[in-house]
C-alpha positions in Angstrom: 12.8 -23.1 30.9 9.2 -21.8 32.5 9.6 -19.4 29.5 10.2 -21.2 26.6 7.1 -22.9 27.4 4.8 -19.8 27.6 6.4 -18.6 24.3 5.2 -21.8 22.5 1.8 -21.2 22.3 2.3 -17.8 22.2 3.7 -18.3 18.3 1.1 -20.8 17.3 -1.6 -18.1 17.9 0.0 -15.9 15.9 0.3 -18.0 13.2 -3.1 -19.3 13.1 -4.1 -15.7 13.2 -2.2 -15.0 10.1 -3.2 -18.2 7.8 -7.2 -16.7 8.7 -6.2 -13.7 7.7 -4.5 -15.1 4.4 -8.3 -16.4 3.5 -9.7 -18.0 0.5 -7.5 -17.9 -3.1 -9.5 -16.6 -6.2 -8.1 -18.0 -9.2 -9.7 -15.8 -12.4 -11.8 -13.3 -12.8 -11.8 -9.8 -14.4 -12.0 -5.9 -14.2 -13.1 -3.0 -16.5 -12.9 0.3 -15.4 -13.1 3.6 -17.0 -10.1 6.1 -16.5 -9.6 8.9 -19.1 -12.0 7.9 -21.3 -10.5 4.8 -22.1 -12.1 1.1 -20.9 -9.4 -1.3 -19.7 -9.9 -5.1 -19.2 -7.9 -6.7 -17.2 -7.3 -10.5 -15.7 -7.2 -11.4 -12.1 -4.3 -12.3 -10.9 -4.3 -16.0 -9.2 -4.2 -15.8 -5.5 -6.1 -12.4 -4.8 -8.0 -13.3 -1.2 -11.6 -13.5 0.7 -10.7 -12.4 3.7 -13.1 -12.9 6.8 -11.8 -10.4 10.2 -13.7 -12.5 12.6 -12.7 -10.0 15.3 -14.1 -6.9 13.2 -17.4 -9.1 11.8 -16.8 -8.7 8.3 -15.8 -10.0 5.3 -14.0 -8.2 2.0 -11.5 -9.3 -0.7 -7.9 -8.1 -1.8 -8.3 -8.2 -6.0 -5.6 -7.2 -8.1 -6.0 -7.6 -12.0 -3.1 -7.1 -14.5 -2.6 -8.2 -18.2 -2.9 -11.9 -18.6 -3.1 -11.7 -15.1 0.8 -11.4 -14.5 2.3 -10.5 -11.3 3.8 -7.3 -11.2 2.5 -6.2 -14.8 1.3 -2.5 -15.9 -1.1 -1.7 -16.0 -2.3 -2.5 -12.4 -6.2 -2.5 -10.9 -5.4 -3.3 -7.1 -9.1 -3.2 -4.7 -9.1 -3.7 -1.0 -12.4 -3.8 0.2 -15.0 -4.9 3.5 -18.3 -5.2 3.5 -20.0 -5.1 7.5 -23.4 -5.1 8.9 -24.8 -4.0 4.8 -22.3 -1.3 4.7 -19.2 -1.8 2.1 -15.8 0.2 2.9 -13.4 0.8 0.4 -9.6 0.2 1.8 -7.9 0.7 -1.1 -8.7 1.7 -5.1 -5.8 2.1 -7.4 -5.0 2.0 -10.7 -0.6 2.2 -11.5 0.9 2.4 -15.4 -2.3 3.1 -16.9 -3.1 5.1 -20.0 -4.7 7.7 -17.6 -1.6 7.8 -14.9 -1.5 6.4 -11.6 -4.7 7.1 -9.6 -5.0 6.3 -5.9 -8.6 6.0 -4.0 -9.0 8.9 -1.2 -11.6 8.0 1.0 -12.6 12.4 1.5 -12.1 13.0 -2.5 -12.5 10.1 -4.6 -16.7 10.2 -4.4 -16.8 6.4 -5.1 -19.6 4.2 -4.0 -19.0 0.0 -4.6 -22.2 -2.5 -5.0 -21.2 -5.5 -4.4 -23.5 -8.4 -5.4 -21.3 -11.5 -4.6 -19.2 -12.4 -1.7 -17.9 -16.0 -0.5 -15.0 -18.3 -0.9 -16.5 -19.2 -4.1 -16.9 -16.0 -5.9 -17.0 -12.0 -5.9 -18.9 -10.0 -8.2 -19.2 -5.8 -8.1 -19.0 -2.5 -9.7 -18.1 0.9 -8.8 -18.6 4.8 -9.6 -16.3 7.2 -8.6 -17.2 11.5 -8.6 -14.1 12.8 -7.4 -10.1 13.0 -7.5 -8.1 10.8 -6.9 -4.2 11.2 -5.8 -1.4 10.4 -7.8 -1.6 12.8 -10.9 -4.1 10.6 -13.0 -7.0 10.6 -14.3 -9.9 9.4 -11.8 -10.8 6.0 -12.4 -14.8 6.7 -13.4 -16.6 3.4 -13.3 -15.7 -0.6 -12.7 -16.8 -3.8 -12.6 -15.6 -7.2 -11.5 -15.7 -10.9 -10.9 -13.6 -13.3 -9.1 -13.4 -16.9 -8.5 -11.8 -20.0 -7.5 
């Protein structure tokens, strides 16, 4: 019995930790990058996040844009980043069924800086250059920009 009642409040932490973590929902927005010469634009995708990691004392986003901005549509822009004490990280840049291949971020070859000049639960607004490789087999994704909000 004693330990049914220390599990209880042992679940409700967890889920209030993961509906933070879940953060705000942006509902449009856009990308355009450069890969292969070519310039895509792209839709968001309703529901990409600002996230806030209270624990970590930063903030990021989780973006993914596709055509129309479909689920599960190619191609795919997906960018995961954070941005902490005026430094921004890059967790994640990729680019799958693009004209220029599938191109995935690697933090020691890709090269890639990210400005970002926006970044609450109303909006995000950015752009990117990238130097290097990137895995995969495509082309590096060379330059982006993008917007999101609710």
């Amino acid at each position: 019995m004693m330990r049914a009642i220390v599990m209880v409040p042992l679940v409700g932490l967890c889920l209030a930790g993961t509906a933070e973590a879940q953060g705000t929902r942006y509902a449009s927005g856009q990308v355009t990058y450069l890969q292969k010469e070519d310039e895509v634009t792209l839709a968001l995708v309703p529901g990409s996040t600002f996230d806030v990691d209270s624990t970590r004392h930063r903030r990021g986003a989780t973006l993914t844009f596709t055509p129309a901005g479909k689920p599960g549509a190619a191609p795919t822009f997906y960018l995961h980043f954070w941005v902490s004490e005026g430094k921004t990280m890059i967790a994640a840049l990729e680019v799958r069924g693009g004209q220029g291949g599938n191109a995935y971020f690697d933090k020691g070859e890709s090269g890639c800086t990210l400005t970002v000049t926006r970044l609450d639960a109303q909006g995000v607004e950015g752009s990117g250059s990238c130097t290097g490789t990137f895995e995969g087999g495509g082309a590096p994704v060379a330059s982006f920009r993008f917007t999101a909000k609710q």
